[in-house]
C-alpha positions in Angstrom: -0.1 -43.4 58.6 -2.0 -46.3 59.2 -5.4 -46.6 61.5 -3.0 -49.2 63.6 0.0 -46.9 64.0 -2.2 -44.1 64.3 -4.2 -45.6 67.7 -0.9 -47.0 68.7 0.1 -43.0 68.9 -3.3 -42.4 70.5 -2.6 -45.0 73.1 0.7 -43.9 73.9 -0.4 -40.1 74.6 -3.1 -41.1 76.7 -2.2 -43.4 79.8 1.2 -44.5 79.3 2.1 -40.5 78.7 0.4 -39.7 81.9 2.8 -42.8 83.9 5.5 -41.2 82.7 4.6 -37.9 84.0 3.6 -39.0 87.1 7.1 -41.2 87.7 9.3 -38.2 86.5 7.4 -35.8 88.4 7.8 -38.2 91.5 11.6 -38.1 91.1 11.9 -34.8 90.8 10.0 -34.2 94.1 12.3 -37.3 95.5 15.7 -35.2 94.5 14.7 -31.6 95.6 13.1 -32.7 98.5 16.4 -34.9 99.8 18.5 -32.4 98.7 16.4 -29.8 101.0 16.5 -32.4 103.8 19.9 -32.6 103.6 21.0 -29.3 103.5 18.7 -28.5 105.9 20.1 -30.9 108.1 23.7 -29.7 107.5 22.6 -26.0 108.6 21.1 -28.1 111.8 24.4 -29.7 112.4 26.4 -26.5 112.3 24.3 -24.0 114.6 24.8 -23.7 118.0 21.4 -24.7 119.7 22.9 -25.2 122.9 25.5 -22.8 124.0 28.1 -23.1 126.7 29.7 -25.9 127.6 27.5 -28.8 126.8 27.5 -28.0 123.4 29.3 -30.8 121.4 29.5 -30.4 118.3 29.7 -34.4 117.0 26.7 -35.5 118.8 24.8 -32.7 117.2 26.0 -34.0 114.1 24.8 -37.6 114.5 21.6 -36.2 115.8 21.3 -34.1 112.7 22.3 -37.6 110.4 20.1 -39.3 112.1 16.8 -37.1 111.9 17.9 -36.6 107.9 18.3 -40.1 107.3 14.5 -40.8 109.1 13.1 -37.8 106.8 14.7 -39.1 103.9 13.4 -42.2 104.3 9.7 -41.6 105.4 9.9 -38.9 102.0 10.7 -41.7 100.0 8.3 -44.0 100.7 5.1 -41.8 100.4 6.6 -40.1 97.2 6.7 -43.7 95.6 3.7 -45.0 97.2 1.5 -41.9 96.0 3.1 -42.5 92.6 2.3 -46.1 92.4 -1.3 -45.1 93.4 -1.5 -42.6 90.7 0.1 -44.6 87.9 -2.5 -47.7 89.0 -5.1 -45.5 88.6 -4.0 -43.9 85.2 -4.3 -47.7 83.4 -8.3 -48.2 85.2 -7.8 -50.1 88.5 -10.1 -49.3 91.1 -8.0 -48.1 94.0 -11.3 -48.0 96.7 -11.2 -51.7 97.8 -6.9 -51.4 97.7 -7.1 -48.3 99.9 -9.7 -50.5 102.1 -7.5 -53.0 102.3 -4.5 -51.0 103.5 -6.3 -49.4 106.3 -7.1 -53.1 107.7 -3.3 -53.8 106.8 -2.4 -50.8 108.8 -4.4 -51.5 111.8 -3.2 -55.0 112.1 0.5 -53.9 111.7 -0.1 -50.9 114.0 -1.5 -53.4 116.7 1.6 -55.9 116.4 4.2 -53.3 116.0 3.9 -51.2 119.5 7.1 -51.7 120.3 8.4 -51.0 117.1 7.1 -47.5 117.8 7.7 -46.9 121.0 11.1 -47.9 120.5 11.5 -45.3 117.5 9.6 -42.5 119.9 11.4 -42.9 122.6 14.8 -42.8 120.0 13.5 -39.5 118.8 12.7 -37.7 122.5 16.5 -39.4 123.3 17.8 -37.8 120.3 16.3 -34.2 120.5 16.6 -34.1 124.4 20.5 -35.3 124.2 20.1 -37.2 127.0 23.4 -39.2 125.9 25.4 -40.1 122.4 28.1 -41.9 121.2 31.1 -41.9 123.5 29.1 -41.0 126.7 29.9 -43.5 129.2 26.3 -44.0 131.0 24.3 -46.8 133.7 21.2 -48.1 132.7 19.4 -50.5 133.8 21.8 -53.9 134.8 24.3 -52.4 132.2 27.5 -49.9 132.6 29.4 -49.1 129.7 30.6 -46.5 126.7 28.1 -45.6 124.1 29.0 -46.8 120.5 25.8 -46.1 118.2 22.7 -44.4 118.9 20.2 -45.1 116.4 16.4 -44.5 116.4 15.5 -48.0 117.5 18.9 -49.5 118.9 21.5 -48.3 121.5 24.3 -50.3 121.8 26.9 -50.2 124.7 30.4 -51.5 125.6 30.0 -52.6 128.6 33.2 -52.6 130.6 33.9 -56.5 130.5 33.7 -55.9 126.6 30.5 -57.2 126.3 28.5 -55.3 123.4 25.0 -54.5 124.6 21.9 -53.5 122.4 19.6 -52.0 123.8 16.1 -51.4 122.4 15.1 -47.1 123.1 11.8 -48.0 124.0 13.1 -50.7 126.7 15.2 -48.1 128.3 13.4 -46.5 131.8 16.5 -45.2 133.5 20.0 -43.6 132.3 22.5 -42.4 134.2 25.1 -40.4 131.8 28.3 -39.6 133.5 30.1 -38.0 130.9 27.9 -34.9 130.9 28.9 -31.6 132.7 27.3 -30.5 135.4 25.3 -27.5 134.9 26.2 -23.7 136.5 
């Protein structure tokens, strides 16, 4: 072999090996961790957490989607993000002043997305509280109408003129659900 091909080898078990481990290894913790979310989620959806007769068994479902498909999610992007840190670091960049950098990033974008996050918050309490879900016909604030999606940041309502309301969870003080039982 010659001293080119032979440092070529070198090269390649070095650095670009180490990548490769680094991006396989992030899939695999992508694909058994989603796969756990999800079945996790699925057991979730199919126990009785609320007995008696509030218990519906769709809006525990689309609570269940929901809080999979936000875990999902926020596994994805730090499985990738770590990754891509690791893999920059692997080839020599110097990862201090880009780790700075994202902290000042993060403040600013903390600071200008409050709402963003109270919005999502107050979509999670919503969610695990059940204070209303898809099909519940509810009042809240100038707005009286049937639920048709419940996400983590959006609710949107029919209003009874057919008027198709979105309304930001965070934005939402006061609901009135009148499709809910009354308790014993």
């Amino acid at each position: 072999m010659s001293d080119t091909v032979r440092e070529f080898l070198d090269w390649m078990a070095g650095a670009p090996l180490r990548v490769l481990i680094i991006l396989v290894a992030a899939s695999l913790v992508q694909a058994f961790g989603s796969r756990a979310i999800t079945r996790a989620m699925n057991k979730l959806a199919s126990v009785d957490l609320v007995p008696g007769p509030r218990n519906i068994v769709a809006r525990q479902k689309e609570r269940a989607s929901t809080i999979g498909g936000v875990l999902s999610a926020t596994l994805t992007a730090t499985t990738w993000i770590v990754a891509a840190a690791m893999a920059l670091g692997e080839f020599g960049f110097d990862l201090g002043p880009l780790i700075a950098s994202a902290g000042i990033v993060g403040v600013a974008l903390g600071l200008g997305a409050q709402t963003l996050v109270r919005d999502v918050l107050a979509g999670m309490f919503m969610l695990v509280e059940d204070q209303y879900g898809v099909g519940d016909q509810i009042e809240t604030m100038d707005v009286v109408g049937v639920v048709e999606s419940v996400g983590l940041r959006i609710t949107t309502v029919r209003s009874l003129d057919g008027t198709l309301w979105y309304l930001r969870n965070g934005e939402i003080i006061k609901i009135g659900n009148k499709s809910q039982p009354k308790a014993n």
